[in-house]
C-alpha positions in Angstrom: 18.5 -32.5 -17.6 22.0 -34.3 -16.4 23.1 -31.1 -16.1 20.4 -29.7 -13.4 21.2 -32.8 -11.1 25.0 -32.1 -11.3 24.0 -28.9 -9.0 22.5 -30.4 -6.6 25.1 -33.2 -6.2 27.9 -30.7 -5.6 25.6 -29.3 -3.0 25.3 -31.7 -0.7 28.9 -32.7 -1.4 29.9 -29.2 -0.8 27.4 -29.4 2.4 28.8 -32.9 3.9 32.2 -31.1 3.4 31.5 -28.6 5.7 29.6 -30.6 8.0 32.8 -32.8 8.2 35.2 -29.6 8.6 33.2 -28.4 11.7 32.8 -31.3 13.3 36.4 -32.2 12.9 37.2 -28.8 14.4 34.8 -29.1 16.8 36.3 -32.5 18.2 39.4 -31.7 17.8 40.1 -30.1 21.3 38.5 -33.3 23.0 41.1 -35.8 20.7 43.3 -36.7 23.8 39.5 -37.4 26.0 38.0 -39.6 23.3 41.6 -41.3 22.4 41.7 -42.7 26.3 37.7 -43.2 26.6 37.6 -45.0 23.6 39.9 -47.5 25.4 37.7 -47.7 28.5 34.2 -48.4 26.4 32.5 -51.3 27.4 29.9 -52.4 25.8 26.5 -52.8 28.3 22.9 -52.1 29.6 22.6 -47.8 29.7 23.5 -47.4 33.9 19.7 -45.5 34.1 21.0 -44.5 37.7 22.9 -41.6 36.2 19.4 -40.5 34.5 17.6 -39.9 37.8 20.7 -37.9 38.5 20.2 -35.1 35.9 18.6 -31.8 36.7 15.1 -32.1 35.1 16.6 -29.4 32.1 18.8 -31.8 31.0 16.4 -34.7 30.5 14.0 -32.1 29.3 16.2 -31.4 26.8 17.4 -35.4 26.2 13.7 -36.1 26.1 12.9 -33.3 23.2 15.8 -34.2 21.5 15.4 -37.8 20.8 11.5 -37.0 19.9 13.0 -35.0 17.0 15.3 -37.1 16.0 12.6 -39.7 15.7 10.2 -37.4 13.8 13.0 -36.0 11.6 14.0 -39.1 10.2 10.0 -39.8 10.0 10.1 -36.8 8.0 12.9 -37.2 6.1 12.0 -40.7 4.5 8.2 -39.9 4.1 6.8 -38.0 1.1 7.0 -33.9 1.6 3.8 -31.4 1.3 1.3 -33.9 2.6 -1.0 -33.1 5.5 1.1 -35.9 7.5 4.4 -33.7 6.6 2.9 -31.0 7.7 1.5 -32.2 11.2 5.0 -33.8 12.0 6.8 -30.6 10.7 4.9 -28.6 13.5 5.5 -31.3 16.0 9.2 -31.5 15.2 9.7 -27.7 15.2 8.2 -27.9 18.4 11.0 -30.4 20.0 13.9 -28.7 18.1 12.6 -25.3 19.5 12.5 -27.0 23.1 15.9 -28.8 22.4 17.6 -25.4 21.4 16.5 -23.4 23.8 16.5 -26.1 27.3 20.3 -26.4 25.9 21.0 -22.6 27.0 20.5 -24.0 30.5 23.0 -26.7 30.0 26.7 -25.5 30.6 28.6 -28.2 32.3 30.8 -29.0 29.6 32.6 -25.0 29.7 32.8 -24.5 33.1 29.6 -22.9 33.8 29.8 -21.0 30.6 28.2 -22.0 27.0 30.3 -24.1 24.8 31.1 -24.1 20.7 28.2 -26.3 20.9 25.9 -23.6 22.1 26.2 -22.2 18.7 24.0 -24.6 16.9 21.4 -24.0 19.8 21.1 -20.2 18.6 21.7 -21.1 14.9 18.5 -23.6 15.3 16.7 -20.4 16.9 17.2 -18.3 14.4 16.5 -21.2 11.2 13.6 -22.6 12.6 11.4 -19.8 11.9 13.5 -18.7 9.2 12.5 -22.4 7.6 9.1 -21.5 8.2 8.5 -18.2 6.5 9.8 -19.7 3.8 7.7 -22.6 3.0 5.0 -20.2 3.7 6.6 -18.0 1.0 6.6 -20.8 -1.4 10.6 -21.4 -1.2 10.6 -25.0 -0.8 14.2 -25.1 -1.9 15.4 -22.6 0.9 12.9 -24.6 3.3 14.6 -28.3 2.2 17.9 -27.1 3.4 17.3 -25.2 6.2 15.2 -28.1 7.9 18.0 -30.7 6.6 20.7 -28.7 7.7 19.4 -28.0 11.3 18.2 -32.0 11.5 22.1 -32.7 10.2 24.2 -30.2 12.3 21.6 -28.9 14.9 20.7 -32.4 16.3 22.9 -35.5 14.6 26.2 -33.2 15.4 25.5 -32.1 18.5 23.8 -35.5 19.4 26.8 -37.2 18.5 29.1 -34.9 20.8 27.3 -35.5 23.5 29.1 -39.1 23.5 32.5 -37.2 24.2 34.3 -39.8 26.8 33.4 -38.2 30.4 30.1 -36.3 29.4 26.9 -38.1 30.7 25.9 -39.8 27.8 29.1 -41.4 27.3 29.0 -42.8 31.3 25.6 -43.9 30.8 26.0 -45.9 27.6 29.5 -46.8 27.6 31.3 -45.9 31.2 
């Protein structure tokens, strides 16, 4: 029995490793911006003037976002394959389905043009029903990490790089 639980343990160690390797390389051209905005935080009320601001696809987007990250983490510290699962699994492949796809409308931080970021938009739009066939198919293994991995690196990732220093979020909260 140790031995079955060794697997899964060098998994997710395997997994946080390369959840740490991307996000490394994804920060890593925005080191000099967060080095001098980490200097400028300061620590105060969210300025809610820059959220009446937005275009209504970006707080679209904010909105559907932070709904699944509530229901995910819901989900994730609940018991799994219960009718309450289930109901909040539909609702949050709903906002992670509206999350991925309002984010294709979002392109200020390229110029105009989608980002690196962008990427775990279409790799969200391509698990999410992948996820699905297979609980449906009975492959609750296959279904445990796709869902974990998008909640991980599809909405705590990209969440968090949405706090670069001179990106919205980062003004609201902390500029």
């Amino acid at each position: 029995m140790p031995a079955a639980r060794a697997k899964p343990a060098r998994t997710q160690l395997i997994a946080s490793a390369v959840v740490a390797a991307i996000l490394a390389a994804a920060l890593w051209p925005f080191l000099p911006r967060i080095a001098a905005g980490v200097s400028g935080i300061n620590l105060r009320a969210p300025n809610l003037a820059l959220w009446g601001d937005l275009p209504w696809m970006v707080q679209l987007h904010v909105y559907a976002a932070v709904t699944a990250l509530v229901i995910g983490t819901v989900i994730l510290l609940r018991p799994k394959g219960r009718g309450l699962h289930k109901a909040l699994g539909w609702s949050w492949v709903l906002a992670m389905g509206v999350t991925a796809v309002s984010s294709l409308f979002i392109t200020g931080l390229n110029g105009g043009y989608w980002s690196f970021i962008h990427l775990l938009s279409g790799w969200t739009i391509i698990a999410l029903p992948m996820a699905i066939y297979a609980i449906r198919s009975r492959k609750v293994d296959i279904h445990r990490r796709a869902m974990t991995s998008m909640f991980v690196g599809g909405l705590l990732v990209a969440g968090a790089l949405s706090f670069i220093p001179g990106r919205v979020m980062f003004q609201m909260f902390f500029g």
